[in-house]
N, C-alpha and C positions, 0 to 999 in steps of 0.2 A: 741799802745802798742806793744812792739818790744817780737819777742819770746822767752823767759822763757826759756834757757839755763843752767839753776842754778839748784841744785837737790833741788828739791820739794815736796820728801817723808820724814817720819821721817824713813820709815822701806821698803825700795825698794824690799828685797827679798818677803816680805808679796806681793804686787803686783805681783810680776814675780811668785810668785808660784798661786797666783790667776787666772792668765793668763793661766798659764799652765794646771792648772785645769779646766778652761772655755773649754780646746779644746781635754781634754780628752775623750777618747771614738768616736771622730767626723772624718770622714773621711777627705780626701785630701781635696774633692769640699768643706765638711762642714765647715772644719776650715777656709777655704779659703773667702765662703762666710760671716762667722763671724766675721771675721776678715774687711771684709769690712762694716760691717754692722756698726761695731765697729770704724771703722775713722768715717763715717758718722754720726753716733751719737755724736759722742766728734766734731767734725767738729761744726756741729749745737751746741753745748754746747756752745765751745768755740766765734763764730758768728763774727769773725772779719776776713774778706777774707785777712788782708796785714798780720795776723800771721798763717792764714793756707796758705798762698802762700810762707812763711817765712820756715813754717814747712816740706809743700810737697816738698819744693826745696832741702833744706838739706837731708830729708829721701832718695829723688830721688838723689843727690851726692852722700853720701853713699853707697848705695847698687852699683852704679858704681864703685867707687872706691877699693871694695870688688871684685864685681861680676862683671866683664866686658864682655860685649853683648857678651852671651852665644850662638844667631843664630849663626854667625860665624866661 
């Protein structure tokens, strides 16, 4: 099963403000660690390693092509 590129909400802002509210109140480390907590969970939901390899590749493209290696 190939990754789900298509939109998949009926109501995307109701999510994104969920989100936003999950990480209210929570410090840098806390959001940070929820945030991981949070792939991990949908990870395991989801259970198929070739669309989270699908998934982690594009998010990791992204935020490159955004953000480029900030060490430097």
């Amino acid at each position: 099963m190939p990754l789900n590129l298509e939109k998949n909400f009926e109501q995307p802002d109701d999510f994104y403000q969920t989100l936003i509210d999950a990480h209210r109140d929570l410090s840098d480390a806390q959001s940070q660690s929820m945030n991981a907590q949070l792939v991990l969970l949908l990870a395991n939901h989801i259970g198929d390693m070739a669309v989270i390899g699908q998934a982690l590749a594009l998010a990791r493209s992204n935020v490159l092509s955004v953000m480029p290696n900030e060490a430097g």
